[in-house]
N, C-alpha and C positions, 0 to 999 in steps of 0.2 A: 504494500500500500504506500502509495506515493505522497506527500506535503499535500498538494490538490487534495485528493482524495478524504486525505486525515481532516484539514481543513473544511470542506463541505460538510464531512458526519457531525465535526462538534459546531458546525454555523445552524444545520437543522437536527438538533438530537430529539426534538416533539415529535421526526417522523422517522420511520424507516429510510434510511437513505441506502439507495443500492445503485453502486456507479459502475458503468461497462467501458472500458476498454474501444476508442474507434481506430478505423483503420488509418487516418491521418493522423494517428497521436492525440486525440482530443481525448474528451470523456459523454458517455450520454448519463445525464444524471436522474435517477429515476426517485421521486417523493412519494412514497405513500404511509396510509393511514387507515388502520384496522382492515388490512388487505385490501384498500382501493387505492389504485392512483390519484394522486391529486395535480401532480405534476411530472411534465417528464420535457427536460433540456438537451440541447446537442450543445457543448461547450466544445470552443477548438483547444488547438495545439498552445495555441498565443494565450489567450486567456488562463489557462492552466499554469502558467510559464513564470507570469511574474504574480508579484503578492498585493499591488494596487489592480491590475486585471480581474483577479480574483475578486477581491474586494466588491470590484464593480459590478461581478456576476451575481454573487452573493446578496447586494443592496438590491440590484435589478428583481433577483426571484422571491426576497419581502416585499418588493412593491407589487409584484404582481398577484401574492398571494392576497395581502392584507384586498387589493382589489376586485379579487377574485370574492373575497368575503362579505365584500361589500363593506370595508372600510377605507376610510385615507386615510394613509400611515402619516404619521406627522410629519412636520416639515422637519426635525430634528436627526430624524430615521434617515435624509434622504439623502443621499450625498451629491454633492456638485457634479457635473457635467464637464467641470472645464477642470482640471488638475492645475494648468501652469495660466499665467497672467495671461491677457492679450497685447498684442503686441503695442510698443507705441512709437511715434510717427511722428519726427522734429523734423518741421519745415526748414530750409537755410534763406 
């Protein structure tokens, strides 16, 4: 079991987390709950790879679930979209 892997089990331990192996090096991540699915991801190679990737997957599939629930996760839950600054632009 691989950091990715370890990672996801202890991000969702409320469900059953069962991760497979893709043929590009990714992972499909599989959520369920008293033997139903409730979610099921294709994560690539890149996402897997580094630990703000991750992160991002991880924030992504709380927003989707809390959504899924029919709730909005608060704005605290959610993380930025943007990591680094934008750029800035001095006229001469």
């Amino acid at each position: 079991m691989n950091l990715a892997q370890r990672t996801l089990i202890a991000a969702f331990s409320e469900f059953d987390v069962v991760t497979e192996p893709r043929p590009d090096g990714g992972l499909l991540l599989t959520l369920r709950n008293d033997d139903r699915t409730i979610l099921k991801r294709a994560i690539s190679r890149g996402q897997t790879q580094t630990a703000v990737q991750l992160d991002w997957v991880i924030s992504s599939i709380r927003r989707d679930l809390a959504l899924e629930a029919g709730m909005s996760p608060s704005i605290a839950h959610l993380q930025s979209q943007s990591r680094i600054g934008l750029p800035t632009y001095e006229y001469a």
